[in-house]
C-alpha positions in Angstrom: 16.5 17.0 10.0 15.7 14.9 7.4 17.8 11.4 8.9 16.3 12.1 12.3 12.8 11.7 10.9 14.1 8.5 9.8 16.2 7.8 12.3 13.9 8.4 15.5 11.7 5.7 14.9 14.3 3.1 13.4 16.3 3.4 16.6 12.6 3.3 18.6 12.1 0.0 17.0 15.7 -1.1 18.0 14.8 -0.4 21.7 11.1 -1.2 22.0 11.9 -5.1 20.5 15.1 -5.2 23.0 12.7 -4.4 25.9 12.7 -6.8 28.6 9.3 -5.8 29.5 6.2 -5.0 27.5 5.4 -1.7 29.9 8.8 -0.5 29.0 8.3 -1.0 25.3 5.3 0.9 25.1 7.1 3.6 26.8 9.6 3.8 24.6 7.5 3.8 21.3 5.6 6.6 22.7 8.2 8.5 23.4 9.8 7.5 20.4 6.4 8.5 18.6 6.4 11.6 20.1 9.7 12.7 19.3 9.1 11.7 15.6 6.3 14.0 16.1 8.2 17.2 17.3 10.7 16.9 15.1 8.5 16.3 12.0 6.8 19.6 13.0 10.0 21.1 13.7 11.0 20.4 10.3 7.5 21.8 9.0 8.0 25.3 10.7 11.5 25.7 9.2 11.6 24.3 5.3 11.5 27.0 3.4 9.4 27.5 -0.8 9.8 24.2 -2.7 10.2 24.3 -6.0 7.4 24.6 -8.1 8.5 22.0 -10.2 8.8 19.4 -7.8 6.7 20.0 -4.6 8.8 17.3 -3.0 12.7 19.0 -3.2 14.2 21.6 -1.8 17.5 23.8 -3.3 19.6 21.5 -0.5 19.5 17.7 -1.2 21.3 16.0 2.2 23.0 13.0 1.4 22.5 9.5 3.5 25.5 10.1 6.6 29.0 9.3 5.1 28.0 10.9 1.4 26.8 8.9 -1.6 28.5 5.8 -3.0 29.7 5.2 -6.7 28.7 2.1 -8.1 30.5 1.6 -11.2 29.4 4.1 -13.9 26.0 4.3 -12.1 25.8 7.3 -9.4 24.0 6.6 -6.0 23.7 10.4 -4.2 21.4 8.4 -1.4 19.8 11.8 -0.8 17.1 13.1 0.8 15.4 16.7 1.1 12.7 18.4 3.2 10.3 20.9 1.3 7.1 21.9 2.8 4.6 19.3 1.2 7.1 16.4 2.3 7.2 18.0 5.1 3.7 18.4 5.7 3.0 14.5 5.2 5.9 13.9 7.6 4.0 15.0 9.9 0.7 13.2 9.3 2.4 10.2 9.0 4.2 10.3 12.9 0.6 12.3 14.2 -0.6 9.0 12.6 1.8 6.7 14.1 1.6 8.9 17.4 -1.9 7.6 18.0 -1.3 4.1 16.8 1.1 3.9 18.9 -1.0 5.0 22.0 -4.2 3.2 21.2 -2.1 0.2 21.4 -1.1 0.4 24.3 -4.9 0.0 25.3 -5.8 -2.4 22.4 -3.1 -4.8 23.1 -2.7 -4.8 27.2 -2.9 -8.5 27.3 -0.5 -9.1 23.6 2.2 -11.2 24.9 3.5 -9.9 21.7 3.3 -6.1 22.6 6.8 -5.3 22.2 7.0 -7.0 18.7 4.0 -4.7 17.6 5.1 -1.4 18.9 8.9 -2.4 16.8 7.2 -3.0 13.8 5.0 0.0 13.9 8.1 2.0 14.5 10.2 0.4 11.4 6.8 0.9 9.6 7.4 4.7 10.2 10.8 5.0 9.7 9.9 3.0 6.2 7.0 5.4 5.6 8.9 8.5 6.3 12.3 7.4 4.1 9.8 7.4 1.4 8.2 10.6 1.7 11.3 12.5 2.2 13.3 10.4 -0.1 14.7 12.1 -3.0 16.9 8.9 -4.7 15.1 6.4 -5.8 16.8 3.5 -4.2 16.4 5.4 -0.7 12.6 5.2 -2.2 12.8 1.7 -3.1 14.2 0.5 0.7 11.6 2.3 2.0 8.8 0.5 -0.3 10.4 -2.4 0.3 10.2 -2.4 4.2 6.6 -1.4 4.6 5.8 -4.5 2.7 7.5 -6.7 5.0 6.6 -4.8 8.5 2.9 -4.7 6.9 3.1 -8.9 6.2 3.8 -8.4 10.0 1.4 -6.4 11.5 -1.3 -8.6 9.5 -0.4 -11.7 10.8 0.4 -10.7 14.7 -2.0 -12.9 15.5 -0.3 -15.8 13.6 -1.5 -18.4 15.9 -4.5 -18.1 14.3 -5.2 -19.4 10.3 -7.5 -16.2 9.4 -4.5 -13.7 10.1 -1.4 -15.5 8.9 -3.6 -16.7 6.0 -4.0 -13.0 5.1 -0.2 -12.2 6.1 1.1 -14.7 3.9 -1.9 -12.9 1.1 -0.4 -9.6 1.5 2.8 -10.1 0.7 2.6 -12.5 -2.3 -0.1 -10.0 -4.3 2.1 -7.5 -3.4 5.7 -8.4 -4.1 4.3 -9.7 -7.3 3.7 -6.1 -8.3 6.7 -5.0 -6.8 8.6 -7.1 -9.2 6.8 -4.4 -12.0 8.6 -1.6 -9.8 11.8 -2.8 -9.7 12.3 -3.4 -13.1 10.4 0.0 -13.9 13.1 1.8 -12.0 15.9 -0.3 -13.0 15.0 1.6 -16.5 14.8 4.8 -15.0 17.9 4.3 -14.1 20.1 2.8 -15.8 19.4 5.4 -18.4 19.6 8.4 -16.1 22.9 6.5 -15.0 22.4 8.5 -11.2 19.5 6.9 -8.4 18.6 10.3 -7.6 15.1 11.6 -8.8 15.8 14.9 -10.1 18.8 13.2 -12.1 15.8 10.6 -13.9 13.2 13.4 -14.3 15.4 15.7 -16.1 17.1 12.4 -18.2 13.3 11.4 -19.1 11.9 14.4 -19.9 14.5 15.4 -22.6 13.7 14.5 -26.4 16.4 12.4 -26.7 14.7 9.3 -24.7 12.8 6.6 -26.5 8.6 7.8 -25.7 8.0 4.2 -25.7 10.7 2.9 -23.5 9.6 5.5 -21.2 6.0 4.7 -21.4 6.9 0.8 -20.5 9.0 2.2 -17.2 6.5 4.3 -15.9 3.9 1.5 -16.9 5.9 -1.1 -14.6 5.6 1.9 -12.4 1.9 2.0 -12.4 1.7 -1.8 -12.0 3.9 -1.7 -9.0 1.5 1.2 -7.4 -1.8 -0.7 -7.8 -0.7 -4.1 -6.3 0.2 -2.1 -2.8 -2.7 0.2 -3.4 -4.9 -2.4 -3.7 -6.3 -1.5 -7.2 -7.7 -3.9 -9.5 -6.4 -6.6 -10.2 -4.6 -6.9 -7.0 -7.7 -5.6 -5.1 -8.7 -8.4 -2.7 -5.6 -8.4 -0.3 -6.6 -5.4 1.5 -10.2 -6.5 2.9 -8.7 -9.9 4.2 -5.5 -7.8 6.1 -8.2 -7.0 8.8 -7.6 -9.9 10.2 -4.9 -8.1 12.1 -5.1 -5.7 15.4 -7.4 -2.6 14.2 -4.3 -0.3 15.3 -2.5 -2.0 12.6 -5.5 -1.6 10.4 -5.6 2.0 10.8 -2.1 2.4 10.1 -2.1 0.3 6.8 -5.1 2.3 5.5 -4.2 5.6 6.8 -0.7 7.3 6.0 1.2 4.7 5.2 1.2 1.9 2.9 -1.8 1.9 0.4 -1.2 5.3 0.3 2.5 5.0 -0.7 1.8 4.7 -4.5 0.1 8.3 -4.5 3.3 9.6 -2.7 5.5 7.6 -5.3 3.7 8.7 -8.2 3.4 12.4 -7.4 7.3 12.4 -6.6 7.5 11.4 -10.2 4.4 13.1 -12.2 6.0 14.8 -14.9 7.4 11.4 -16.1 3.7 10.1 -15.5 2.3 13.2 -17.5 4.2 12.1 -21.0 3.5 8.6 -20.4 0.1 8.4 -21.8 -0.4 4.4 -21.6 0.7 4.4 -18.2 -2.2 7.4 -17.4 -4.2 5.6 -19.5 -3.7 1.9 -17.1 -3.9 4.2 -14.1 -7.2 5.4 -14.9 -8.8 2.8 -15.8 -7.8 0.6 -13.1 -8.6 3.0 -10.3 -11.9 4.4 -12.1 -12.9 0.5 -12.1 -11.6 0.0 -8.3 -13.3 3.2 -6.8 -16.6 2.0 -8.3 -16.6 -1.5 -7.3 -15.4 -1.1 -3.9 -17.7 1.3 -3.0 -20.6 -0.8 -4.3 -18.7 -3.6 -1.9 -18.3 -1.5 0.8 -22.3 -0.2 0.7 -22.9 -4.3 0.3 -20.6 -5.7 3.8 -22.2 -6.9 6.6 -19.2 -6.8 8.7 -18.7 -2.7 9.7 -14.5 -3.4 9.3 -14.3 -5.1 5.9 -17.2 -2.0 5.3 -13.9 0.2 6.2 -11.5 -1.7 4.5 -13.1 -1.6 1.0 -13.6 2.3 1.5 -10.0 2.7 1.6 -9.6 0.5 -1.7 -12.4 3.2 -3.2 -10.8 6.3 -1.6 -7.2 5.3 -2.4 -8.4 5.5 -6.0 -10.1 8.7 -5.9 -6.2 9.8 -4.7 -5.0 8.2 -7.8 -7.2 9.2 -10.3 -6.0 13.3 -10.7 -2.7 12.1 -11.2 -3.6 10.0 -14.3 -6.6 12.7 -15.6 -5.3 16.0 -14.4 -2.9 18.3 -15.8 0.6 19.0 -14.1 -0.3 21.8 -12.3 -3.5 20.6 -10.0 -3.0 17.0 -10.3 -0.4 16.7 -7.7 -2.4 19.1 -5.1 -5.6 17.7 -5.5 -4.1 14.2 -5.2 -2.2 14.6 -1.8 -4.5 17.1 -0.5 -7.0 13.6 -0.5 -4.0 11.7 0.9 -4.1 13.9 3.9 -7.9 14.2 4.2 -8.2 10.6 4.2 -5.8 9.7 6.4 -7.1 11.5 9.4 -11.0 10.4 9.0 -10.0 7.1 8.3 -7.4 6.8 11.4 -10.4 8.0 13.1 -12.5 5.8 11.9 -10.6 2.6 12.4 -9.9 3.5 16.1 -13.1 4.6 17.1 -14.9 1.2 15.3 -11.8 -0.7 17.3 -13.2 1.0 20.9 -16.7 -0.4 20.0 -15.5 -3.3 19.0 -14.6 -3.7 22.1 -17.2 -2.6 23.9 -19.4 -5.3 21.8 -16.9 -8.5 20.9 -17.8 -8.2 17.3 -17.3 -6.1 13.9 -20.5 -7.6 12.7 -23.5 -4.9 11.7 -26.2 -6.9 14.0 -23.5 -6.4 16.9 -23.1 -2.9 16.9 -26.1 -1.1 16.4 -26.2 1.6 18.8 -22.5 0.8 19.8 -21.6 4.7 18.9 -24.2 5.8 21.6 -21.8 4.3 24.6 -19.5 7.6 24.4 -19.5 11.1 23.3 -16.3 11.1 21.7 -17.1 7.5 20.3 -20.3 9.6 18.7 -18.4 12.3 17.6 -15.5 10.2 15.6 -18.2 8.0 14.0 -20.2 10.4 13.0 -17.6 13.1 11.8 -15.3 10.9 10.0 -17.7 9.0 8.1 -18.9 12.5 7.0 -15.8 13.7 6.1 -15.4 10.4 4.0 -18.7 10.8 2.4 -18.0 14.3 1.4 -19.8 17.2 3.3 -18.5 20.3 2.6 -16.4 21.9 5.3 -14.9 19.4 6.6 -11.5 18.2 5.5 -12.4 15.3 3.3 -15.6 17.3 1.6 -13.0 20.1 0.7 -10.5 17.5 -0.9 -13.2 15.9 -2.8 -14.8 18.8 -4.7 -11.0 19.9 -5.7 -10.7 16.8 -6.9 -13.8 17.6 -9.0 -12.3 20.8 -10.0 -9.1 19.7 -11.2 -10.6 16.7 -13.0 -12.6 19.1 -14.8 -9.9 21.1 -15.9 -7.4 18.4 -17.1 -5.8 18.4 -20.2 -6.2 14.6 -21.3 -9.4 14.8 -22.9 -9.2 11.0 -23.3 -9.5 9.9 -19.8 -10.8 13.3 -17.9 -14.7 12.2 -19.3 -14.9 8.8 -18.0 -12.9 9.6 -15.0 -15.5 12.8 -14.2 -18.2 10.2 -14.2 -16.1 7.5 -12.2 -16.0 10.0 -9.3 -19.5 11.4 -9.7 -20.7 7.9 -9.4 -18.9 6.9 -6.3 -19.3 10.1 -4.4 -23.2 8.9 -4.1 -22.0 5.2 -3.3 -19.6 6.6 -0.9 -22.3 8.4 0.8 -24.4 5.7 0.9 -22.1 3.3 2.6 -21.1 6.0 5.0 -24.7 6.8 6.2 -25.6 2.9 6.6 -22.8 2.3 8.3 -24.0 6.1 10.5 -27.3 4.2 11.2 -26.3 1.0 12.2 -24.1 2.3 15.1 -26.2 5.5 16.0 -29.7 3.4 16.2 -31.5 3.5 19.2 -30.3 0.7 21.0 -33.5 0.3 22.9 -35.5 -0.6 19.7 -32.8 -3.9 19.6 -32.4 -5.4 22.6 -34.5 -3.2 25.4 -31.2 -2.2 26.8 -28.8 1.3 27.0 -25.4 0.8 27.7 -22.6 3.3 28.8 -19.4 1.9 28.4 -15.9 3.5 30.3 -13.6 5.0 27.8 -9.7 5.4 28.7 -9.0 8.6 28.8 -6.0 8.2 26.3 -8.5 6.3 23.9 -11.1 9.4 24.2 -7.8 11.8 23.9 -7.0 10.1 20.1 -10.6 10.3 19.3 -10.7 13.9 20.1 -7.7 14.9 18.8 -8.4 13.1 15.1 -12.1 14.3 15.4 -10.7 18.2 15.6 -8.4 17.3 13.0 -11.5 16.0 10.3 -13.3 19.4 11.2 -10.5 21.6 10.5 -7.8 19.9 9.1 -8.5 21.7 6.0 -8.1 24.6 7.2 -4.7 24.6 8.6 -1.0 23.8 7.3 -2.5 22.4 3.9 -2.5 25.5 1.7 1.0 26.7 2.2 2.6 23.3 2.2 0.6 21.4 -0.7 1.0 21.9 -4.4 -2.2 24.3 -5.6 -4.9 22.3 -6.7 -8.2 24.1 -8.6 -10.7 25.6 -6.7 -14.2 24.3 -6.3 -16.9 27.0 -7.0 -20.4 27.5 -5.8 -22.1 25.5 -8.6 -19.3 22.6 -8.6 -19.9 22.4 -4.5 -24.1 22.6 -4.8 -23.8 19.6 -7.3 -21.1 17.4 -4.9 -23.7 18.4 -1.8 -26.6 17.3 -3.9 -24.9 13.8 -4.7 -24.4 12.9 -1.1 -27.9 13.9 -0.2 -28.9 11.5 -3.2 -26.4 9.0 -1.3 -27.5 9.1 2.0 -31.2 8.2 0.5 -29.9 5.6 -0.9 -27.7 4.3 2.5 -31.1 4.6 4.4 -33.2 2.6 2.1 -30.5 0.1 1.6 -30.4 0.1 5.5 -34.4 0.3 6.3 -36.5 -1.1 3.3 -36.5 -4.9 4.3 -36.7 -5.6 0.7 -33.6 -3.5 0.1 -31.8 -5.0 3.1 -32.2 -8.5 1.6 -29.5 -7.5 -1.2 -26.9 -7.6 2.3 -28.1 -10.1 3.8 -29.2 -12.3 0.8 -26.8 -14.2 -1.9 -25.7 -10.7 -3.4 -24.4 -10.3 0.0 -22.6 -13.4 0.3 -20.7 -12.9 -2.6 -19.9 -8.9 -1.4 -18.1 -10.6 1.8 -16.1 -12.9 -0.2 -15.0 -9.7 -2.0 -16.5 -11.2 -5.3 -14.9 -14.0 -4.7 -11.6 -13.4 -5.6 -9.3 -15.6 -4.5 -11.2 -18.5 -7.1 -10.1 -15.9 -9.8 -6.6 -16.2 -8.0 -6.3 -19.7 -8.1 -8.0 -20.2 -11.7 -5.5 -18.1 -13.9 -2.8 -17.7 -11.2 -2.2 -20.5 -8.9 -3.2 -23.2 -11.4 -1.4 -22.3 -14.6 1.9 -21.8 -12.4 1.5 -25.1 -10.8 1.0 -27.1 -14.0 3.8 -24.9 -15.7 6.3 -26.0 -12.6 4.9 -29.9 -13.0 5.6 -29.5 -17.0 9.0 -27.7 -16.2 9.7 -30.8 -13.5 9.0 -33.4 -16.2 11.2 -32.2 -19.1 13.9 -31.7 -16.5 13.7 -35.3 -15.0 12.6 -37.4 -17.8 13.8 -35.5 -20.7 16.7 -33.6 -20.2 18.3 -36.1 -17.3 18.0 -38.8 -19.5 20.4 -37.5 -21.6 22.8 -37.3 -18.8 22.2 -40.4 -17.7 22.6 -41.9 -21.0 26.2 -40.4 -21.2 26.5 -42.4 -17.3 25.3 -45.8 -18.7 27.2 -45.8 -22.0 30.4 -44.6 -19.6 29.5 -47.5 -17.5 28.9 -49.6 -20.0 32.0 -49.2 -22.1 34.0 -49.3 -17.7 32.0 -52.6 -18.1 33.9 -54.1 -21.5 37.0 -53.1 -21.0 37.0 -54.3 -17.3 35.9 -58.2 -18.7 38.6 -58.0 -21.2 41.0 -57.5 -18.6 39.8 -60.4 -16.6 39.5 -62.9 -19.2 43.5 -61.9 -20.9 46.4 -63.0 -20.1 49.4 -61.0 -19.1 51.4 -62.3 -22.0 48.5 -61.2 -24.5 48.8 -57.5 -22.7 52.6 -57.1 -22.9 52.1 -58.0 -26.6 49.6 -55.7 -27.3 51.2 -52.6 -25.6 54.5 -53.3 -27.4 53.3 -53.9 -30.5 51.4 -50.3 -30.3 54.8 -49.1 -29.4 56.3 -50.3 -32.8 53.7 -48.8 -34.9 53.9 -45.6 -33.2 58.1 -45.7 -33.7 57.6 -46.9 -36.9 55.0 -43.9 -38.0 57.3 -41.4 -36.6 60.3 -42.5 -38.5 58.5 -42.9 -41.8 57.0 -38.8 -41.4 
């Protein structure tokens, strides 16, 4: 079960590039898509109680087709295993994928690159879903590894353009730089475990015979590795430039795969994480700093998408944050249990914003007021996912958010759990202020703006996806999540009065920011500038990154050509030079005077060996 989950959408990718038509691609990726979809809920109905120590293995590891491979004294199982949470998020990812998949078909009718996009949302899948059910940490790594490259693709589709293959090339520089952390923090893992496969390294790591702080560096190259594809400070700024690329591929990135790939990665290996108290420590901060800022960025955009993009930076750390505060038992639950709440409103959000979009010919704020009003189910996915982002209760992401509270609250590292509490407390009323500005701006009455009321036509596979993802955000957290997710604490009464009175305060503060004119000028004004250059990161970048490494490779360049060459070349010219001598020696002697020389060596050297 496990390999065809992988296996489907590899082989889709396979036939949708080799497709001599872009109709026929698209009908293979959705029926690849589709297939992915059956079989991931196949695989859902019959996995059976996971262990409760590790929510992502089952008592039947299946090993990659052909068995594992011994590589030396190191042990490679290549093994993979289907419990219900892995499960579970198998099937979000190809839902996911499902409705990438057929939104693009829409989105990109006129792509002369259709068939390339539909391939590499397939082998984006394939990636996503080796991870997830990926119990061997080199199976994990290939996985990693491929969503980085099929996501430097989808950014820069549009590579005839500078703006998307500026961010392409972006992506995947930020990004491999922290995977360089990874690597070497499993190469540790590893090599001391001497076996790939993860229940091998947790039960190797958790013993008392392993170094604590050679253990806290892995998992601390680990952590590094998980916030440069999460997008967490410092590697923040990639993911606001990446929507340069199609909105399908946005939604994909910032829904179920990708940036929520380190949350995945670090759950697989939270008991590690849990006796690692620097790398908790790094985590926490980092995300806690991230969810704050890019929530303030996101209430701060003038452009609705980059508004979208930055909530996924803030959102991805609110799935990150339980796993460095919380204790063993809730941190996992709470943390996917968010991973699966965002990824539906978000998909939902990036897909209906694309549908206005094109309605409009612009992501700008100014350009889609009242856009939302064109279609119900346009008005229903706006307004439903942004609520489920901003917290209400009920719906899927308002239930993820308060046990997120709750299992904060109850964590057992004192040392982070306090500022973390706040951390969150303090976003959920940014969050809820970005959410209902960016509610306003594409509910307003568009006759107050431009005298006009528009009703735009709505493929009916478009308004299907909508639907389908805007059922979902209302009772997603109702269904599958308890049985197949790790228990997380329970929010009660008082915790969920408090998290409904924060996004009231929030949604004040979205309507002043987006009705007060004085208010307004922050967006619109200098503060605003610098929110759309995202701070302006990429000078940061090119101070202590770009500059130092330059002028260390031009001193590098110098020692090697004028200081260490000229050593070589000195050994060259005294060669040449002594070539030189004996060569004018030759030509100025006579013959005689060398037949006299050469025998008279030969004497000395008979006479020598007779007297010895």
């Amino acid at each position: 079960m496990t390999w065809a989950l992988v296996g489907l959408p590899a082989v889709t990718a396979v036939l949708a590039l080799g497709s001599r038509r872009s109709g026929l691609a698209s009908l293979v990726a959705l029926l690849g898509a589709l297939a992915t979809t059956v079989v991931a809920a196949l695989g859902l109905a019959e996995v059976g109680p996971a262990p409760a120590s590790d929510p992502f293995a089952d008592n039947a590891a299946r090993p990659v087709p052909g068995g594992g491979y011994p590589f030396g004294d190191l042990d490679l199982p290549l093994t993979t295993a289907l419990s219900p949470t892995s499960a579970l998020l198998a099937l979000l990812v190809a839902v996911i994928v499902l409705a990438v998949q057929t939104y693009a078909v829409w989105s990109l009718g006129d792509d002369d690159r259709r068939r390339s996009f539909h391939a590499t949302v397939a082998l984006f899948a394939a990636a996503m879903l080796l991870l997830v059910v990926s119990s061997d940490l080199v199976l994990t790594l290939v996985g990693w590894e491929v969503m980085g490259w099929c996501s430097y693709l989808l950014i820069g589709h549009w590579s005839r353009r500078e703006a998307p293959r500026r961010a392409a090339h972006k992506a995947f520089l930020v990004t491999r730089l922290a995977d360089v952390a990874l690597v070497l923090g499993v190469t540790l893992l590893v090599a001391e475990a001497g076996s790939t496969a993860r229940a091998a390294v947790l039960d190797t790591w958790t013993g008392d015979e392993v170094s604590p702080a050679l253990r806290s560096t892995a998992l601390v190259l680990v952590v590094v590795g998980v916030l440069g594809k999460s997008a967490q400070l410092p590697f923040q700024d990639w993911l606001a430039d990446a929507m340069a690329g199609p909105t399908p591929a946005s939604a994909l990135i910032h829904a179920a795969t990708m940036v929520a790939a380190g949350t995945v990665l670090l759950a697989q290996l939270l008991p590690l994480l849990l006796l690692a108290e620097p790398a908790r420590l790094l985590l926490a901060l980092s995300a806690g700093l991230t969810m704050v800022l890019a929530a303030l960025l996101a209430l701060l955009q003038r452009d609705l998408k980059r508004m979208l993009a930055w909530s996924t930076v803030s959102q991805v750390s609110l799935m990150l944050l339980p796993l460095a505060a919380a204790g063993a038992g809730v941190a996992a639950g709470a943390a996917l249990l968010h991973l699966y709440a965002h990824a539906i409103a978000k998909a939902l959000l990036f897909l209906t914003l694309g549908w206005l979009v094109a309605t409009r010919g612009g992501t700008g704020a100014e350009r889609l007021v009242g856009a939302a009003r064109q279609h119900r189910a346009a008005l229903a996915g706006w307004v439903l996912g942004l609520a489920s982002i901003a917290g209400v209760p009920l719906l899927v992401g308002g239930i993820s958010k308060e046990r997120i509270v709750a299992s904060v609250q109850v964590s057992d590292a004192p040392t982070a759990s306090g500022p973390v509490l706040v951390a969150i407390l303090l976003s959920a009323v940014l969050t809820a202020a970005y959410a209902t500005r960016a509610l306003l701006v594409a509910t307003a009455d568009p006759a107050s703006h431009d005298g006009t009321r528009q009703q735009a036509v709505m493929p009916r596979a478009v308004a299907l996806v909508l639907l389908v993802l805007t059922a979902l955000t209302v009772i997603g957290g109702w269904v599958l999540v308890d049985d197949a997710l790790p228990e997380a604490a329970h929010a009660g009464l008082p915790l969920i009065a408090g998290v409904v009175v924060l996004v009231l305060l929030g949604a004040a503060l979205g309507w002043l920011v987006h009705a007060d004119p004085r208010a307004h000028r922050l967006i619109t004004g200098r503060v605003g500038d610098v929110a759309a250059a995202g701070l302006h990161a990429d000078h940061a970048y090119r101070r202590l990154v770009a500059r130092p490494v330059l002028a260390l490779s031009g001193l590098v360049r110098f020692l090697d050509r004028e200081v260490l060459e000229s050593y070589v070349h000195a050994v060259g010219w005294g060669a040449q030079g002594t070539a030189g001598l004996g060569e004018r020696s030759q030509r100025r002697g006579r013959p005689a005077t060398g037949v006299l020389l050469v025998g008279a060596g030969a004497l000395l050297v008979v006479t020598l060996g007779v007297i010895w």
